[in-house]
C-alpha positions as CSV (number, residue, x, y, z in Angstrom):
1,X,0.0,0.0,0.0
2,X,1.7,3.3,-1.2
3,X,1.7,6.5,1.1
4,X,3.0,9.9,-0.7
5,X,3.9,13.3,0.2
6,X,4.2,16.4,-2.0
7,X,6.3,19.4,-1.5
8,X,5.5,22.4,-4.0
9,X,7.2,25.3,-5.1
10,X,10.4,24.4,-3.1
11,X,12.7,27.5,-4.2
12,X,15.8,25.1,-4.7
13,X,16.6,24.0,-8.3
14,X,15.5,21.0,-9.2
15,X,19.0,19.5,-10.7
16,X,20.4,19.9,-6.7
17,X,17.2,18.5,-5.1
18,X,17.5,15.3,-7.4
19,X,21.0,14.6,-5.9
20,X,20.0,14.6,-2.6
21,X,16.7,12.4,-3.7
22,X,19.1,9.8,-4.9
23,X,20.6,9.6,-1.7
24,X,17.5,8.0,-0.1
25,X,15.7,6.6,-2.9
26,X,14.9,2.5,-2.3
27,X,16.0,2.9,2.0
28,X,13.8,1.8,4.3
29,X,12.8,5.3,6.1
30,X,15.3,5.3,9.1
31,X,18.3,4.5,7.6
32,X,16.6,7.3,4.7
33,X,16.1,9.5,7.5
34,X,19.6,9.0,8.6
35,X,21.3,9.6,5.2
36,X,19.3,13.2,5.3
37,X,20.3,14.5,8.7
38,X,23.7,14.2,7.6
39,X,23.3,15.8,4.2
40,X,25.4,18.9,3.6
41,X,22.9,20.0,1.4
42,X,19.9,22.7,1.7
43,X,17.7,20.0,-0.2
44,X,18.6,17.4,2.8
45,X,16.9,19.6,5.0
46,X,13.3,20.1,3.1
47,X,13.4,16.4,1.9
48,X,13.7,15.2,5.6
49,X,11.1,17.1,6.5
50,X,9.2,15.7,3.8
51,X,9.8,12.1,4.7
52,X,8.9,12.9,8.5
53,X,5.6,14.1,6.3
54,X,4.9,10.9,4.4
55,X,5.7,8.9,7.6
56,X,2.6,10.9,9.0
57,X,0.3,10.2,6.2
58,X,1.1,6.4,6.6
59,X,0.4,6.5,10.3
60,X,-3.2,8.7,9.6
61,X,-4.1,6.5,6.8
62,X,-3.6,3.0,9.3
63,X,-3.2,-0.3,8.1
64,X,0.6,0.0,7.7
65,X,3.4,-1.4,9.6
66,X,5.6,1.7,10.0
67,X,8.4,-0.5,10.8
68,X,8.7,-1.8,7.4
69,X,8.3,1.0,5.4
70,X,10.9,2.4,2.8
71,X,11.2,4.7,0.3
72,X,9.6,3.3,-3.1
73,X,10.4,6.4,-5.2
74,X,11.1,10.1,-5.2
75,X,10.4,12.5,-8.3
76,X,11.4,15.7,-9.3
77,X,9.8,18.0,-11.4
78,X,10.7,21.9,-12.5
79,X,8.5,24.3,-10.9
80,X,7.7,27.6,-11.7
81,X,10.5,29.9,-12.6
82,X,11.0,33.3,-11.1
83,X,12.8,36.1,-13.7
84,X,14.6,38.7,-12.2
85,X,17.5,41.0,-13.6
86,X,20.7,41.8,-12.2
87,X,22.4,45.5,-13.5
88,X,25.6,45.0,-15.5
89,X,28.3,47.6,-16.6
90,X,27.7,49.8,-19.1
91,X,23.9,50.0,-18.4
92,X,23.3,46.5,-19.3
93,X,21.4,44.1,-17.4
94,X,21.5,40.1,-17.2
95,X,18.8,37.8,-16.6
96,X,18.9,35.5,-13.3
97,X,16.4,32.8,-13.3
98,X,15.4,31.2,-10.1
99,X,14.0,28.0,-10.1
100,X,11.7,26.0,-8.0
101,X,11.0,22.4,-7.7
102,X,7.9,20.3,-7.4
103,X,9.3,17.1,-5.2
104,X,7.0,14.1,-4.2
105,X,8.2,11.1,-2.1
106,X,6.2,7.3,-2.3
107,X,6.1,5.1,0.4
108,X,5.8,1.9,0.2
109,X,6.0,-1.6,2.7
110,X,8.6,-4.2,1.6
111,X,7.3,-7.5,1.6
């Protein structure tokens, strides 16, 4: 029985947050949980929190051994992109475009 949890508009670019999603992806959600406290990463962070979110859902929806619980898959997608400028010599200016990411996290019990 799958259990997921969805984080929108996370303002971290999605090419960062997959690395850190890679880390966990197919752990059951302790040692998961483990790998992401330690993470040097900002995406570390927001994805634990996410886990800790899914691991909620699971114990709301019932009927599911937390104990044997890992992760089954984590996607993510390209959010919204914000468009700002940033002044440049000689009156120029460059475009900075700040990305967001859409990230959702499946739980699933291992047989």
């Amino acid at each position: 029985m799958e259990v997921t949890a969805t984080l929108r508009y996370a303002r971290i670019t999605p090419r960062k947050m997959r690395m850190v999603g890679d880390l966990c992806k197919g752990l059951p959600v302790d040692k998961a949980h483990y790998q992401l406290d330690f993470c040097q990463k900002k995406g570390g962070k927001l994805l634990a929190v996410l886990l800790d979110s899914a691991v909620a859902n699971a114990r709301e929806k019932g009927g599911i051994d937390l104990d044997n619980l890992y992760v089954k898959r984590v996607t993510v997608d390209d959010g919204p992109i914000l468009k700002r400028f940033m002044p440049r010599a000689m009156g120029r200016a460059t475009k900075i475009k700040k990305k967001m990411s859409h990230v959702t996290v499946v739980l699933d019990e291992a047989r």
